[in-house]
C-alpha positions in Angstrom: 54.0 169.5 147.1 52.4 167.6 144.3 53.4 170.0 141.7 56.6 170.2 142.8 57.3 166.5 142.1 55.6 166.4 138.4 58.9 169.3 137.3 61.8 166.5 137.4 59.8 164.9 134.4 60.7 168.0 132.9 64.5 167.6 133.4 64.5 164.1 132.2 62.8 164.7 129.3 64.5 167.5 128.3 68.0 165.9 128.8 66.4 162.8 126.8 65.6 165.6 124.2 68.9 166.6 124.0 70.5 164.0 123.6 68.4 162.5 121.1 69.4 166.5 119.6 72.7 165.6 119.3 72.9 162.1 118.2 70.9 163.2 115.3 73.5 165.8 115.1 76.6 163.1 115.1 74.5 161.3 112.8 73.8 163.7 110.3 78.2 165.0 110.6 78.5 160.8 109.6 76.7 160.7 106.7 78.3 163.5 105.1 81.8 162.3 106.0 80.2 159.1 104.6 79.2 160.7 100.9 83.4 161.3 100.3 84.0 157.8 100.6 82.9 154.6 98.7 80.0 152.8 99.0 80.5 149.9 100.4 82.5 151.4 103.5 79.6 154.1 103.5 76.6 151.6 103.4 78.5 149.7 107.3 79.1 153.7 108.5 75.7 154.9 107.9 74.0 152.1 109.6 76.1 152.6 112.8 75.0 156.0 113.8 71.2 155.2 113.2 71.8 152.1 115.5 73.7 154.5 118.1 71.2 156.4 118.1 68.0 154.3 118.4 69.9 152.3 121.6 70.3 155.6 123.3 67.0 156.7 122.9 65.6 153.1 123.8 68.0 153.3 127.2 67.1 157.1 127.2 63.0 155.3 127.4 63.4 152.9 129.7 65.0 154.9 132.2 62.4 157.7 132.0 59.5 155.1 132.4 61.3 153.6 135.6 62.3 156.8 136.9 58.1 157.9 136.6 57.3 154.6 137.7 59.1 155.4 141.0 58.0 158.6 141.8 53.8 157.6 141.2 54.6 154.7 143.8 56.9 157.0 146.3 54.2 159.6 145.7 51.3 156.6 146.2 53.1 155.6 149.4 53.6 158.8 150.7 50.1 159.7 150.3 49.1 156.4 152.3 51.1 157.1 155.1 49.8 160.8 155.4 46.3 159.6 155.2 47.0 156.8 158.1 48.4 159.9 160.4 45.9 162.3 159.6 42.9 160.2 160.1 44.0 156.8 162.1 42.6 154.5 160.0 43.9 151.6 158.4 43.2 151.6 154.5 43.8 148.2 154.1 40.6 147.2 155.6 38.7 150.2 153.5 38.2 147.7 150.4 36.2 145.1 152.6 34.1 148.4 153.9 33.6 150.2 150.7 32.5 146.8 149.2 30.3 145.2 152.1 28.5 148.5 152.9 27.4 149.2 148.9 29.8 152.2 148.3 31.1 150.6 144.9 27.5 150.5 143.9 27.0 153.9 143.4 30.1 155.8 143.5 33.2 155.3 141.2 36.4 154.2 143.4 39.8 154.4 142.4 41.7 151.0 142.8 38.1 149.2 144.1 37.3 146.3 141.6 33.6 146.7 140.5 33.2 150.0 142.2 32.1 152.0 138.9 28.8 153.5 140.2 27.4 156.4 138.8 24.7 157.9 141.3 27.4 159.5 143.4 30.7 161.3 143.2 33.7 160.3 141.9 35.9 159.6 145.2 39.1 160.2 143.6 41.2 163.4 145.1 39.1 163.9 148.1 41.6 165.3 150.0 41.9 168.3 147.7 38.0 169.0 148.0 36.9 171.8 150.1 33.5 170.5 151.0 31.9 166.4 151.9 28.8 166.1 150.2 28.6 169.8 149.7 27.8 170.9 153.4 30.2 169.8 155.3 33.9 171.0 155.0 36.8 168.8 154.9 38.3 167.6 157.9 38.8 163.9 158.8 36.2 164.2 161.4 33.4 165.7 159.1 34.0 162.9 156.4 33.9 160.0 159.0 30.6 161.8 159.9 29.5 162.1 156.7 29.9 158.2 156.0 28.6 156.8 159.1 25.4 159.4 158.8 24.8 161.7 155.9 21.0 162.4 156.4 22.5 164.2 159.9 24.0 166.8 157.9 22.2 166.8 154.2 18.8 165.2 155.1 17.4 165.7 151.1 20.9 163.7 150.2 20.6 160.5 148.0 23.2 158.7 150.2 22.2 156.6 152.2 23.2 155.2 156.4 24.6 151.9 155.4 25.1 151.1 159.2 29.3 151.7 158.7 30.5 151.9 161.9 32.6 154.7 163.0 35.8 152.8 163.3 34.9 151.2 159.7 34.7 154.9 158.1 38.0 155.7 159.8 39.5 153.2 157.6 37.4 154.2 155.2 38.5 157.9 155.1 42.0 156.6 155.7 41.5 155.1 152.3 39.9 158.1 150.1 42.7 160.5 151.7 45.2 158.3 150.3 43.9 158.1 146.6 
């Protein structure tokens, strides 16, 4: 589903292509229309094409930049509210958690202020991995597991029990699912 979101960028930035394609075009017809005529009229003709043309690509920017800017948070909302069905955790609670319980301190979190660690994994695009902490695959009831206890299922790991409760790491995994 992801990929199939990232090929209307395409679209628009071909038809921004395109059209900056054929105001050169226009452009270029003006300034040699322009070179039969005197100079004065010429100098107030060739600057109006130019101008045409930078506005249109300036409009042509802006609306590509909104129109991205829309789809990363539809597709940042969409991903929150797949995360809150699949695991029944709340994810606005997970920053508290993830915080309180030392995860910032040694794994780097996307959208966590401070949370730049770099004894663990990077928990961005968990719910694409295959495995948690390499033993374990992933299924919201593994990762919630995994965070409440992972000497249970990896006793040589470095993570530590941090004393999360389960209902904590629900939010928790609510959270990583969703970024």
């Amino acid at each position: 589903m992801r990929s199939a979101r990232r090929k209307p960028w395409l679209a628009a930035a071909a038809v921004g292509g395109l059209a900056a394609l054929y105001g050169w075009w226009r452009w270029s017809l003006a300034m040699m229309a322009d070179e039969d005529q005197d100079q004065a009229a010429s100098e107030t003709r060739d600057k109006a094409p130019l101008e045409k043309l930078l506005a249109g690509l300036a409009a042509i920017a802006v609306a590509v930049a909104l129109w991205f800017g829309w789809q990363a948070y539809s597709f940042e909302k969409e991903n929150a509210a797949v995360a809150r069905a699949i695991t029944g955790g709340d994810p606005a609670n997970a920053e508290t958690y993830l915080l309180r319980y030392g995860c910032a301190g040694c794994h780097t979190i996307p959208g966590i202020p401070g949370a730049d660690g770099q004894v663990g994994p990077v928990l961005s695009g968990l719910q694409k991995r295959v495995y948690v902490g390499g033993v374990l695959r992933n299924s919201t009831d593994n990762l919630i597991a995994w965070i409440v206890e992972p000497q249970r299922y990896s006793p040589n790991s470095a993570m530590p029990i941090t004393g999360i409760s389960p209902a904590e790491a629900r939010d928790v995994a609510a959270y990583l699912y969703g970024h």
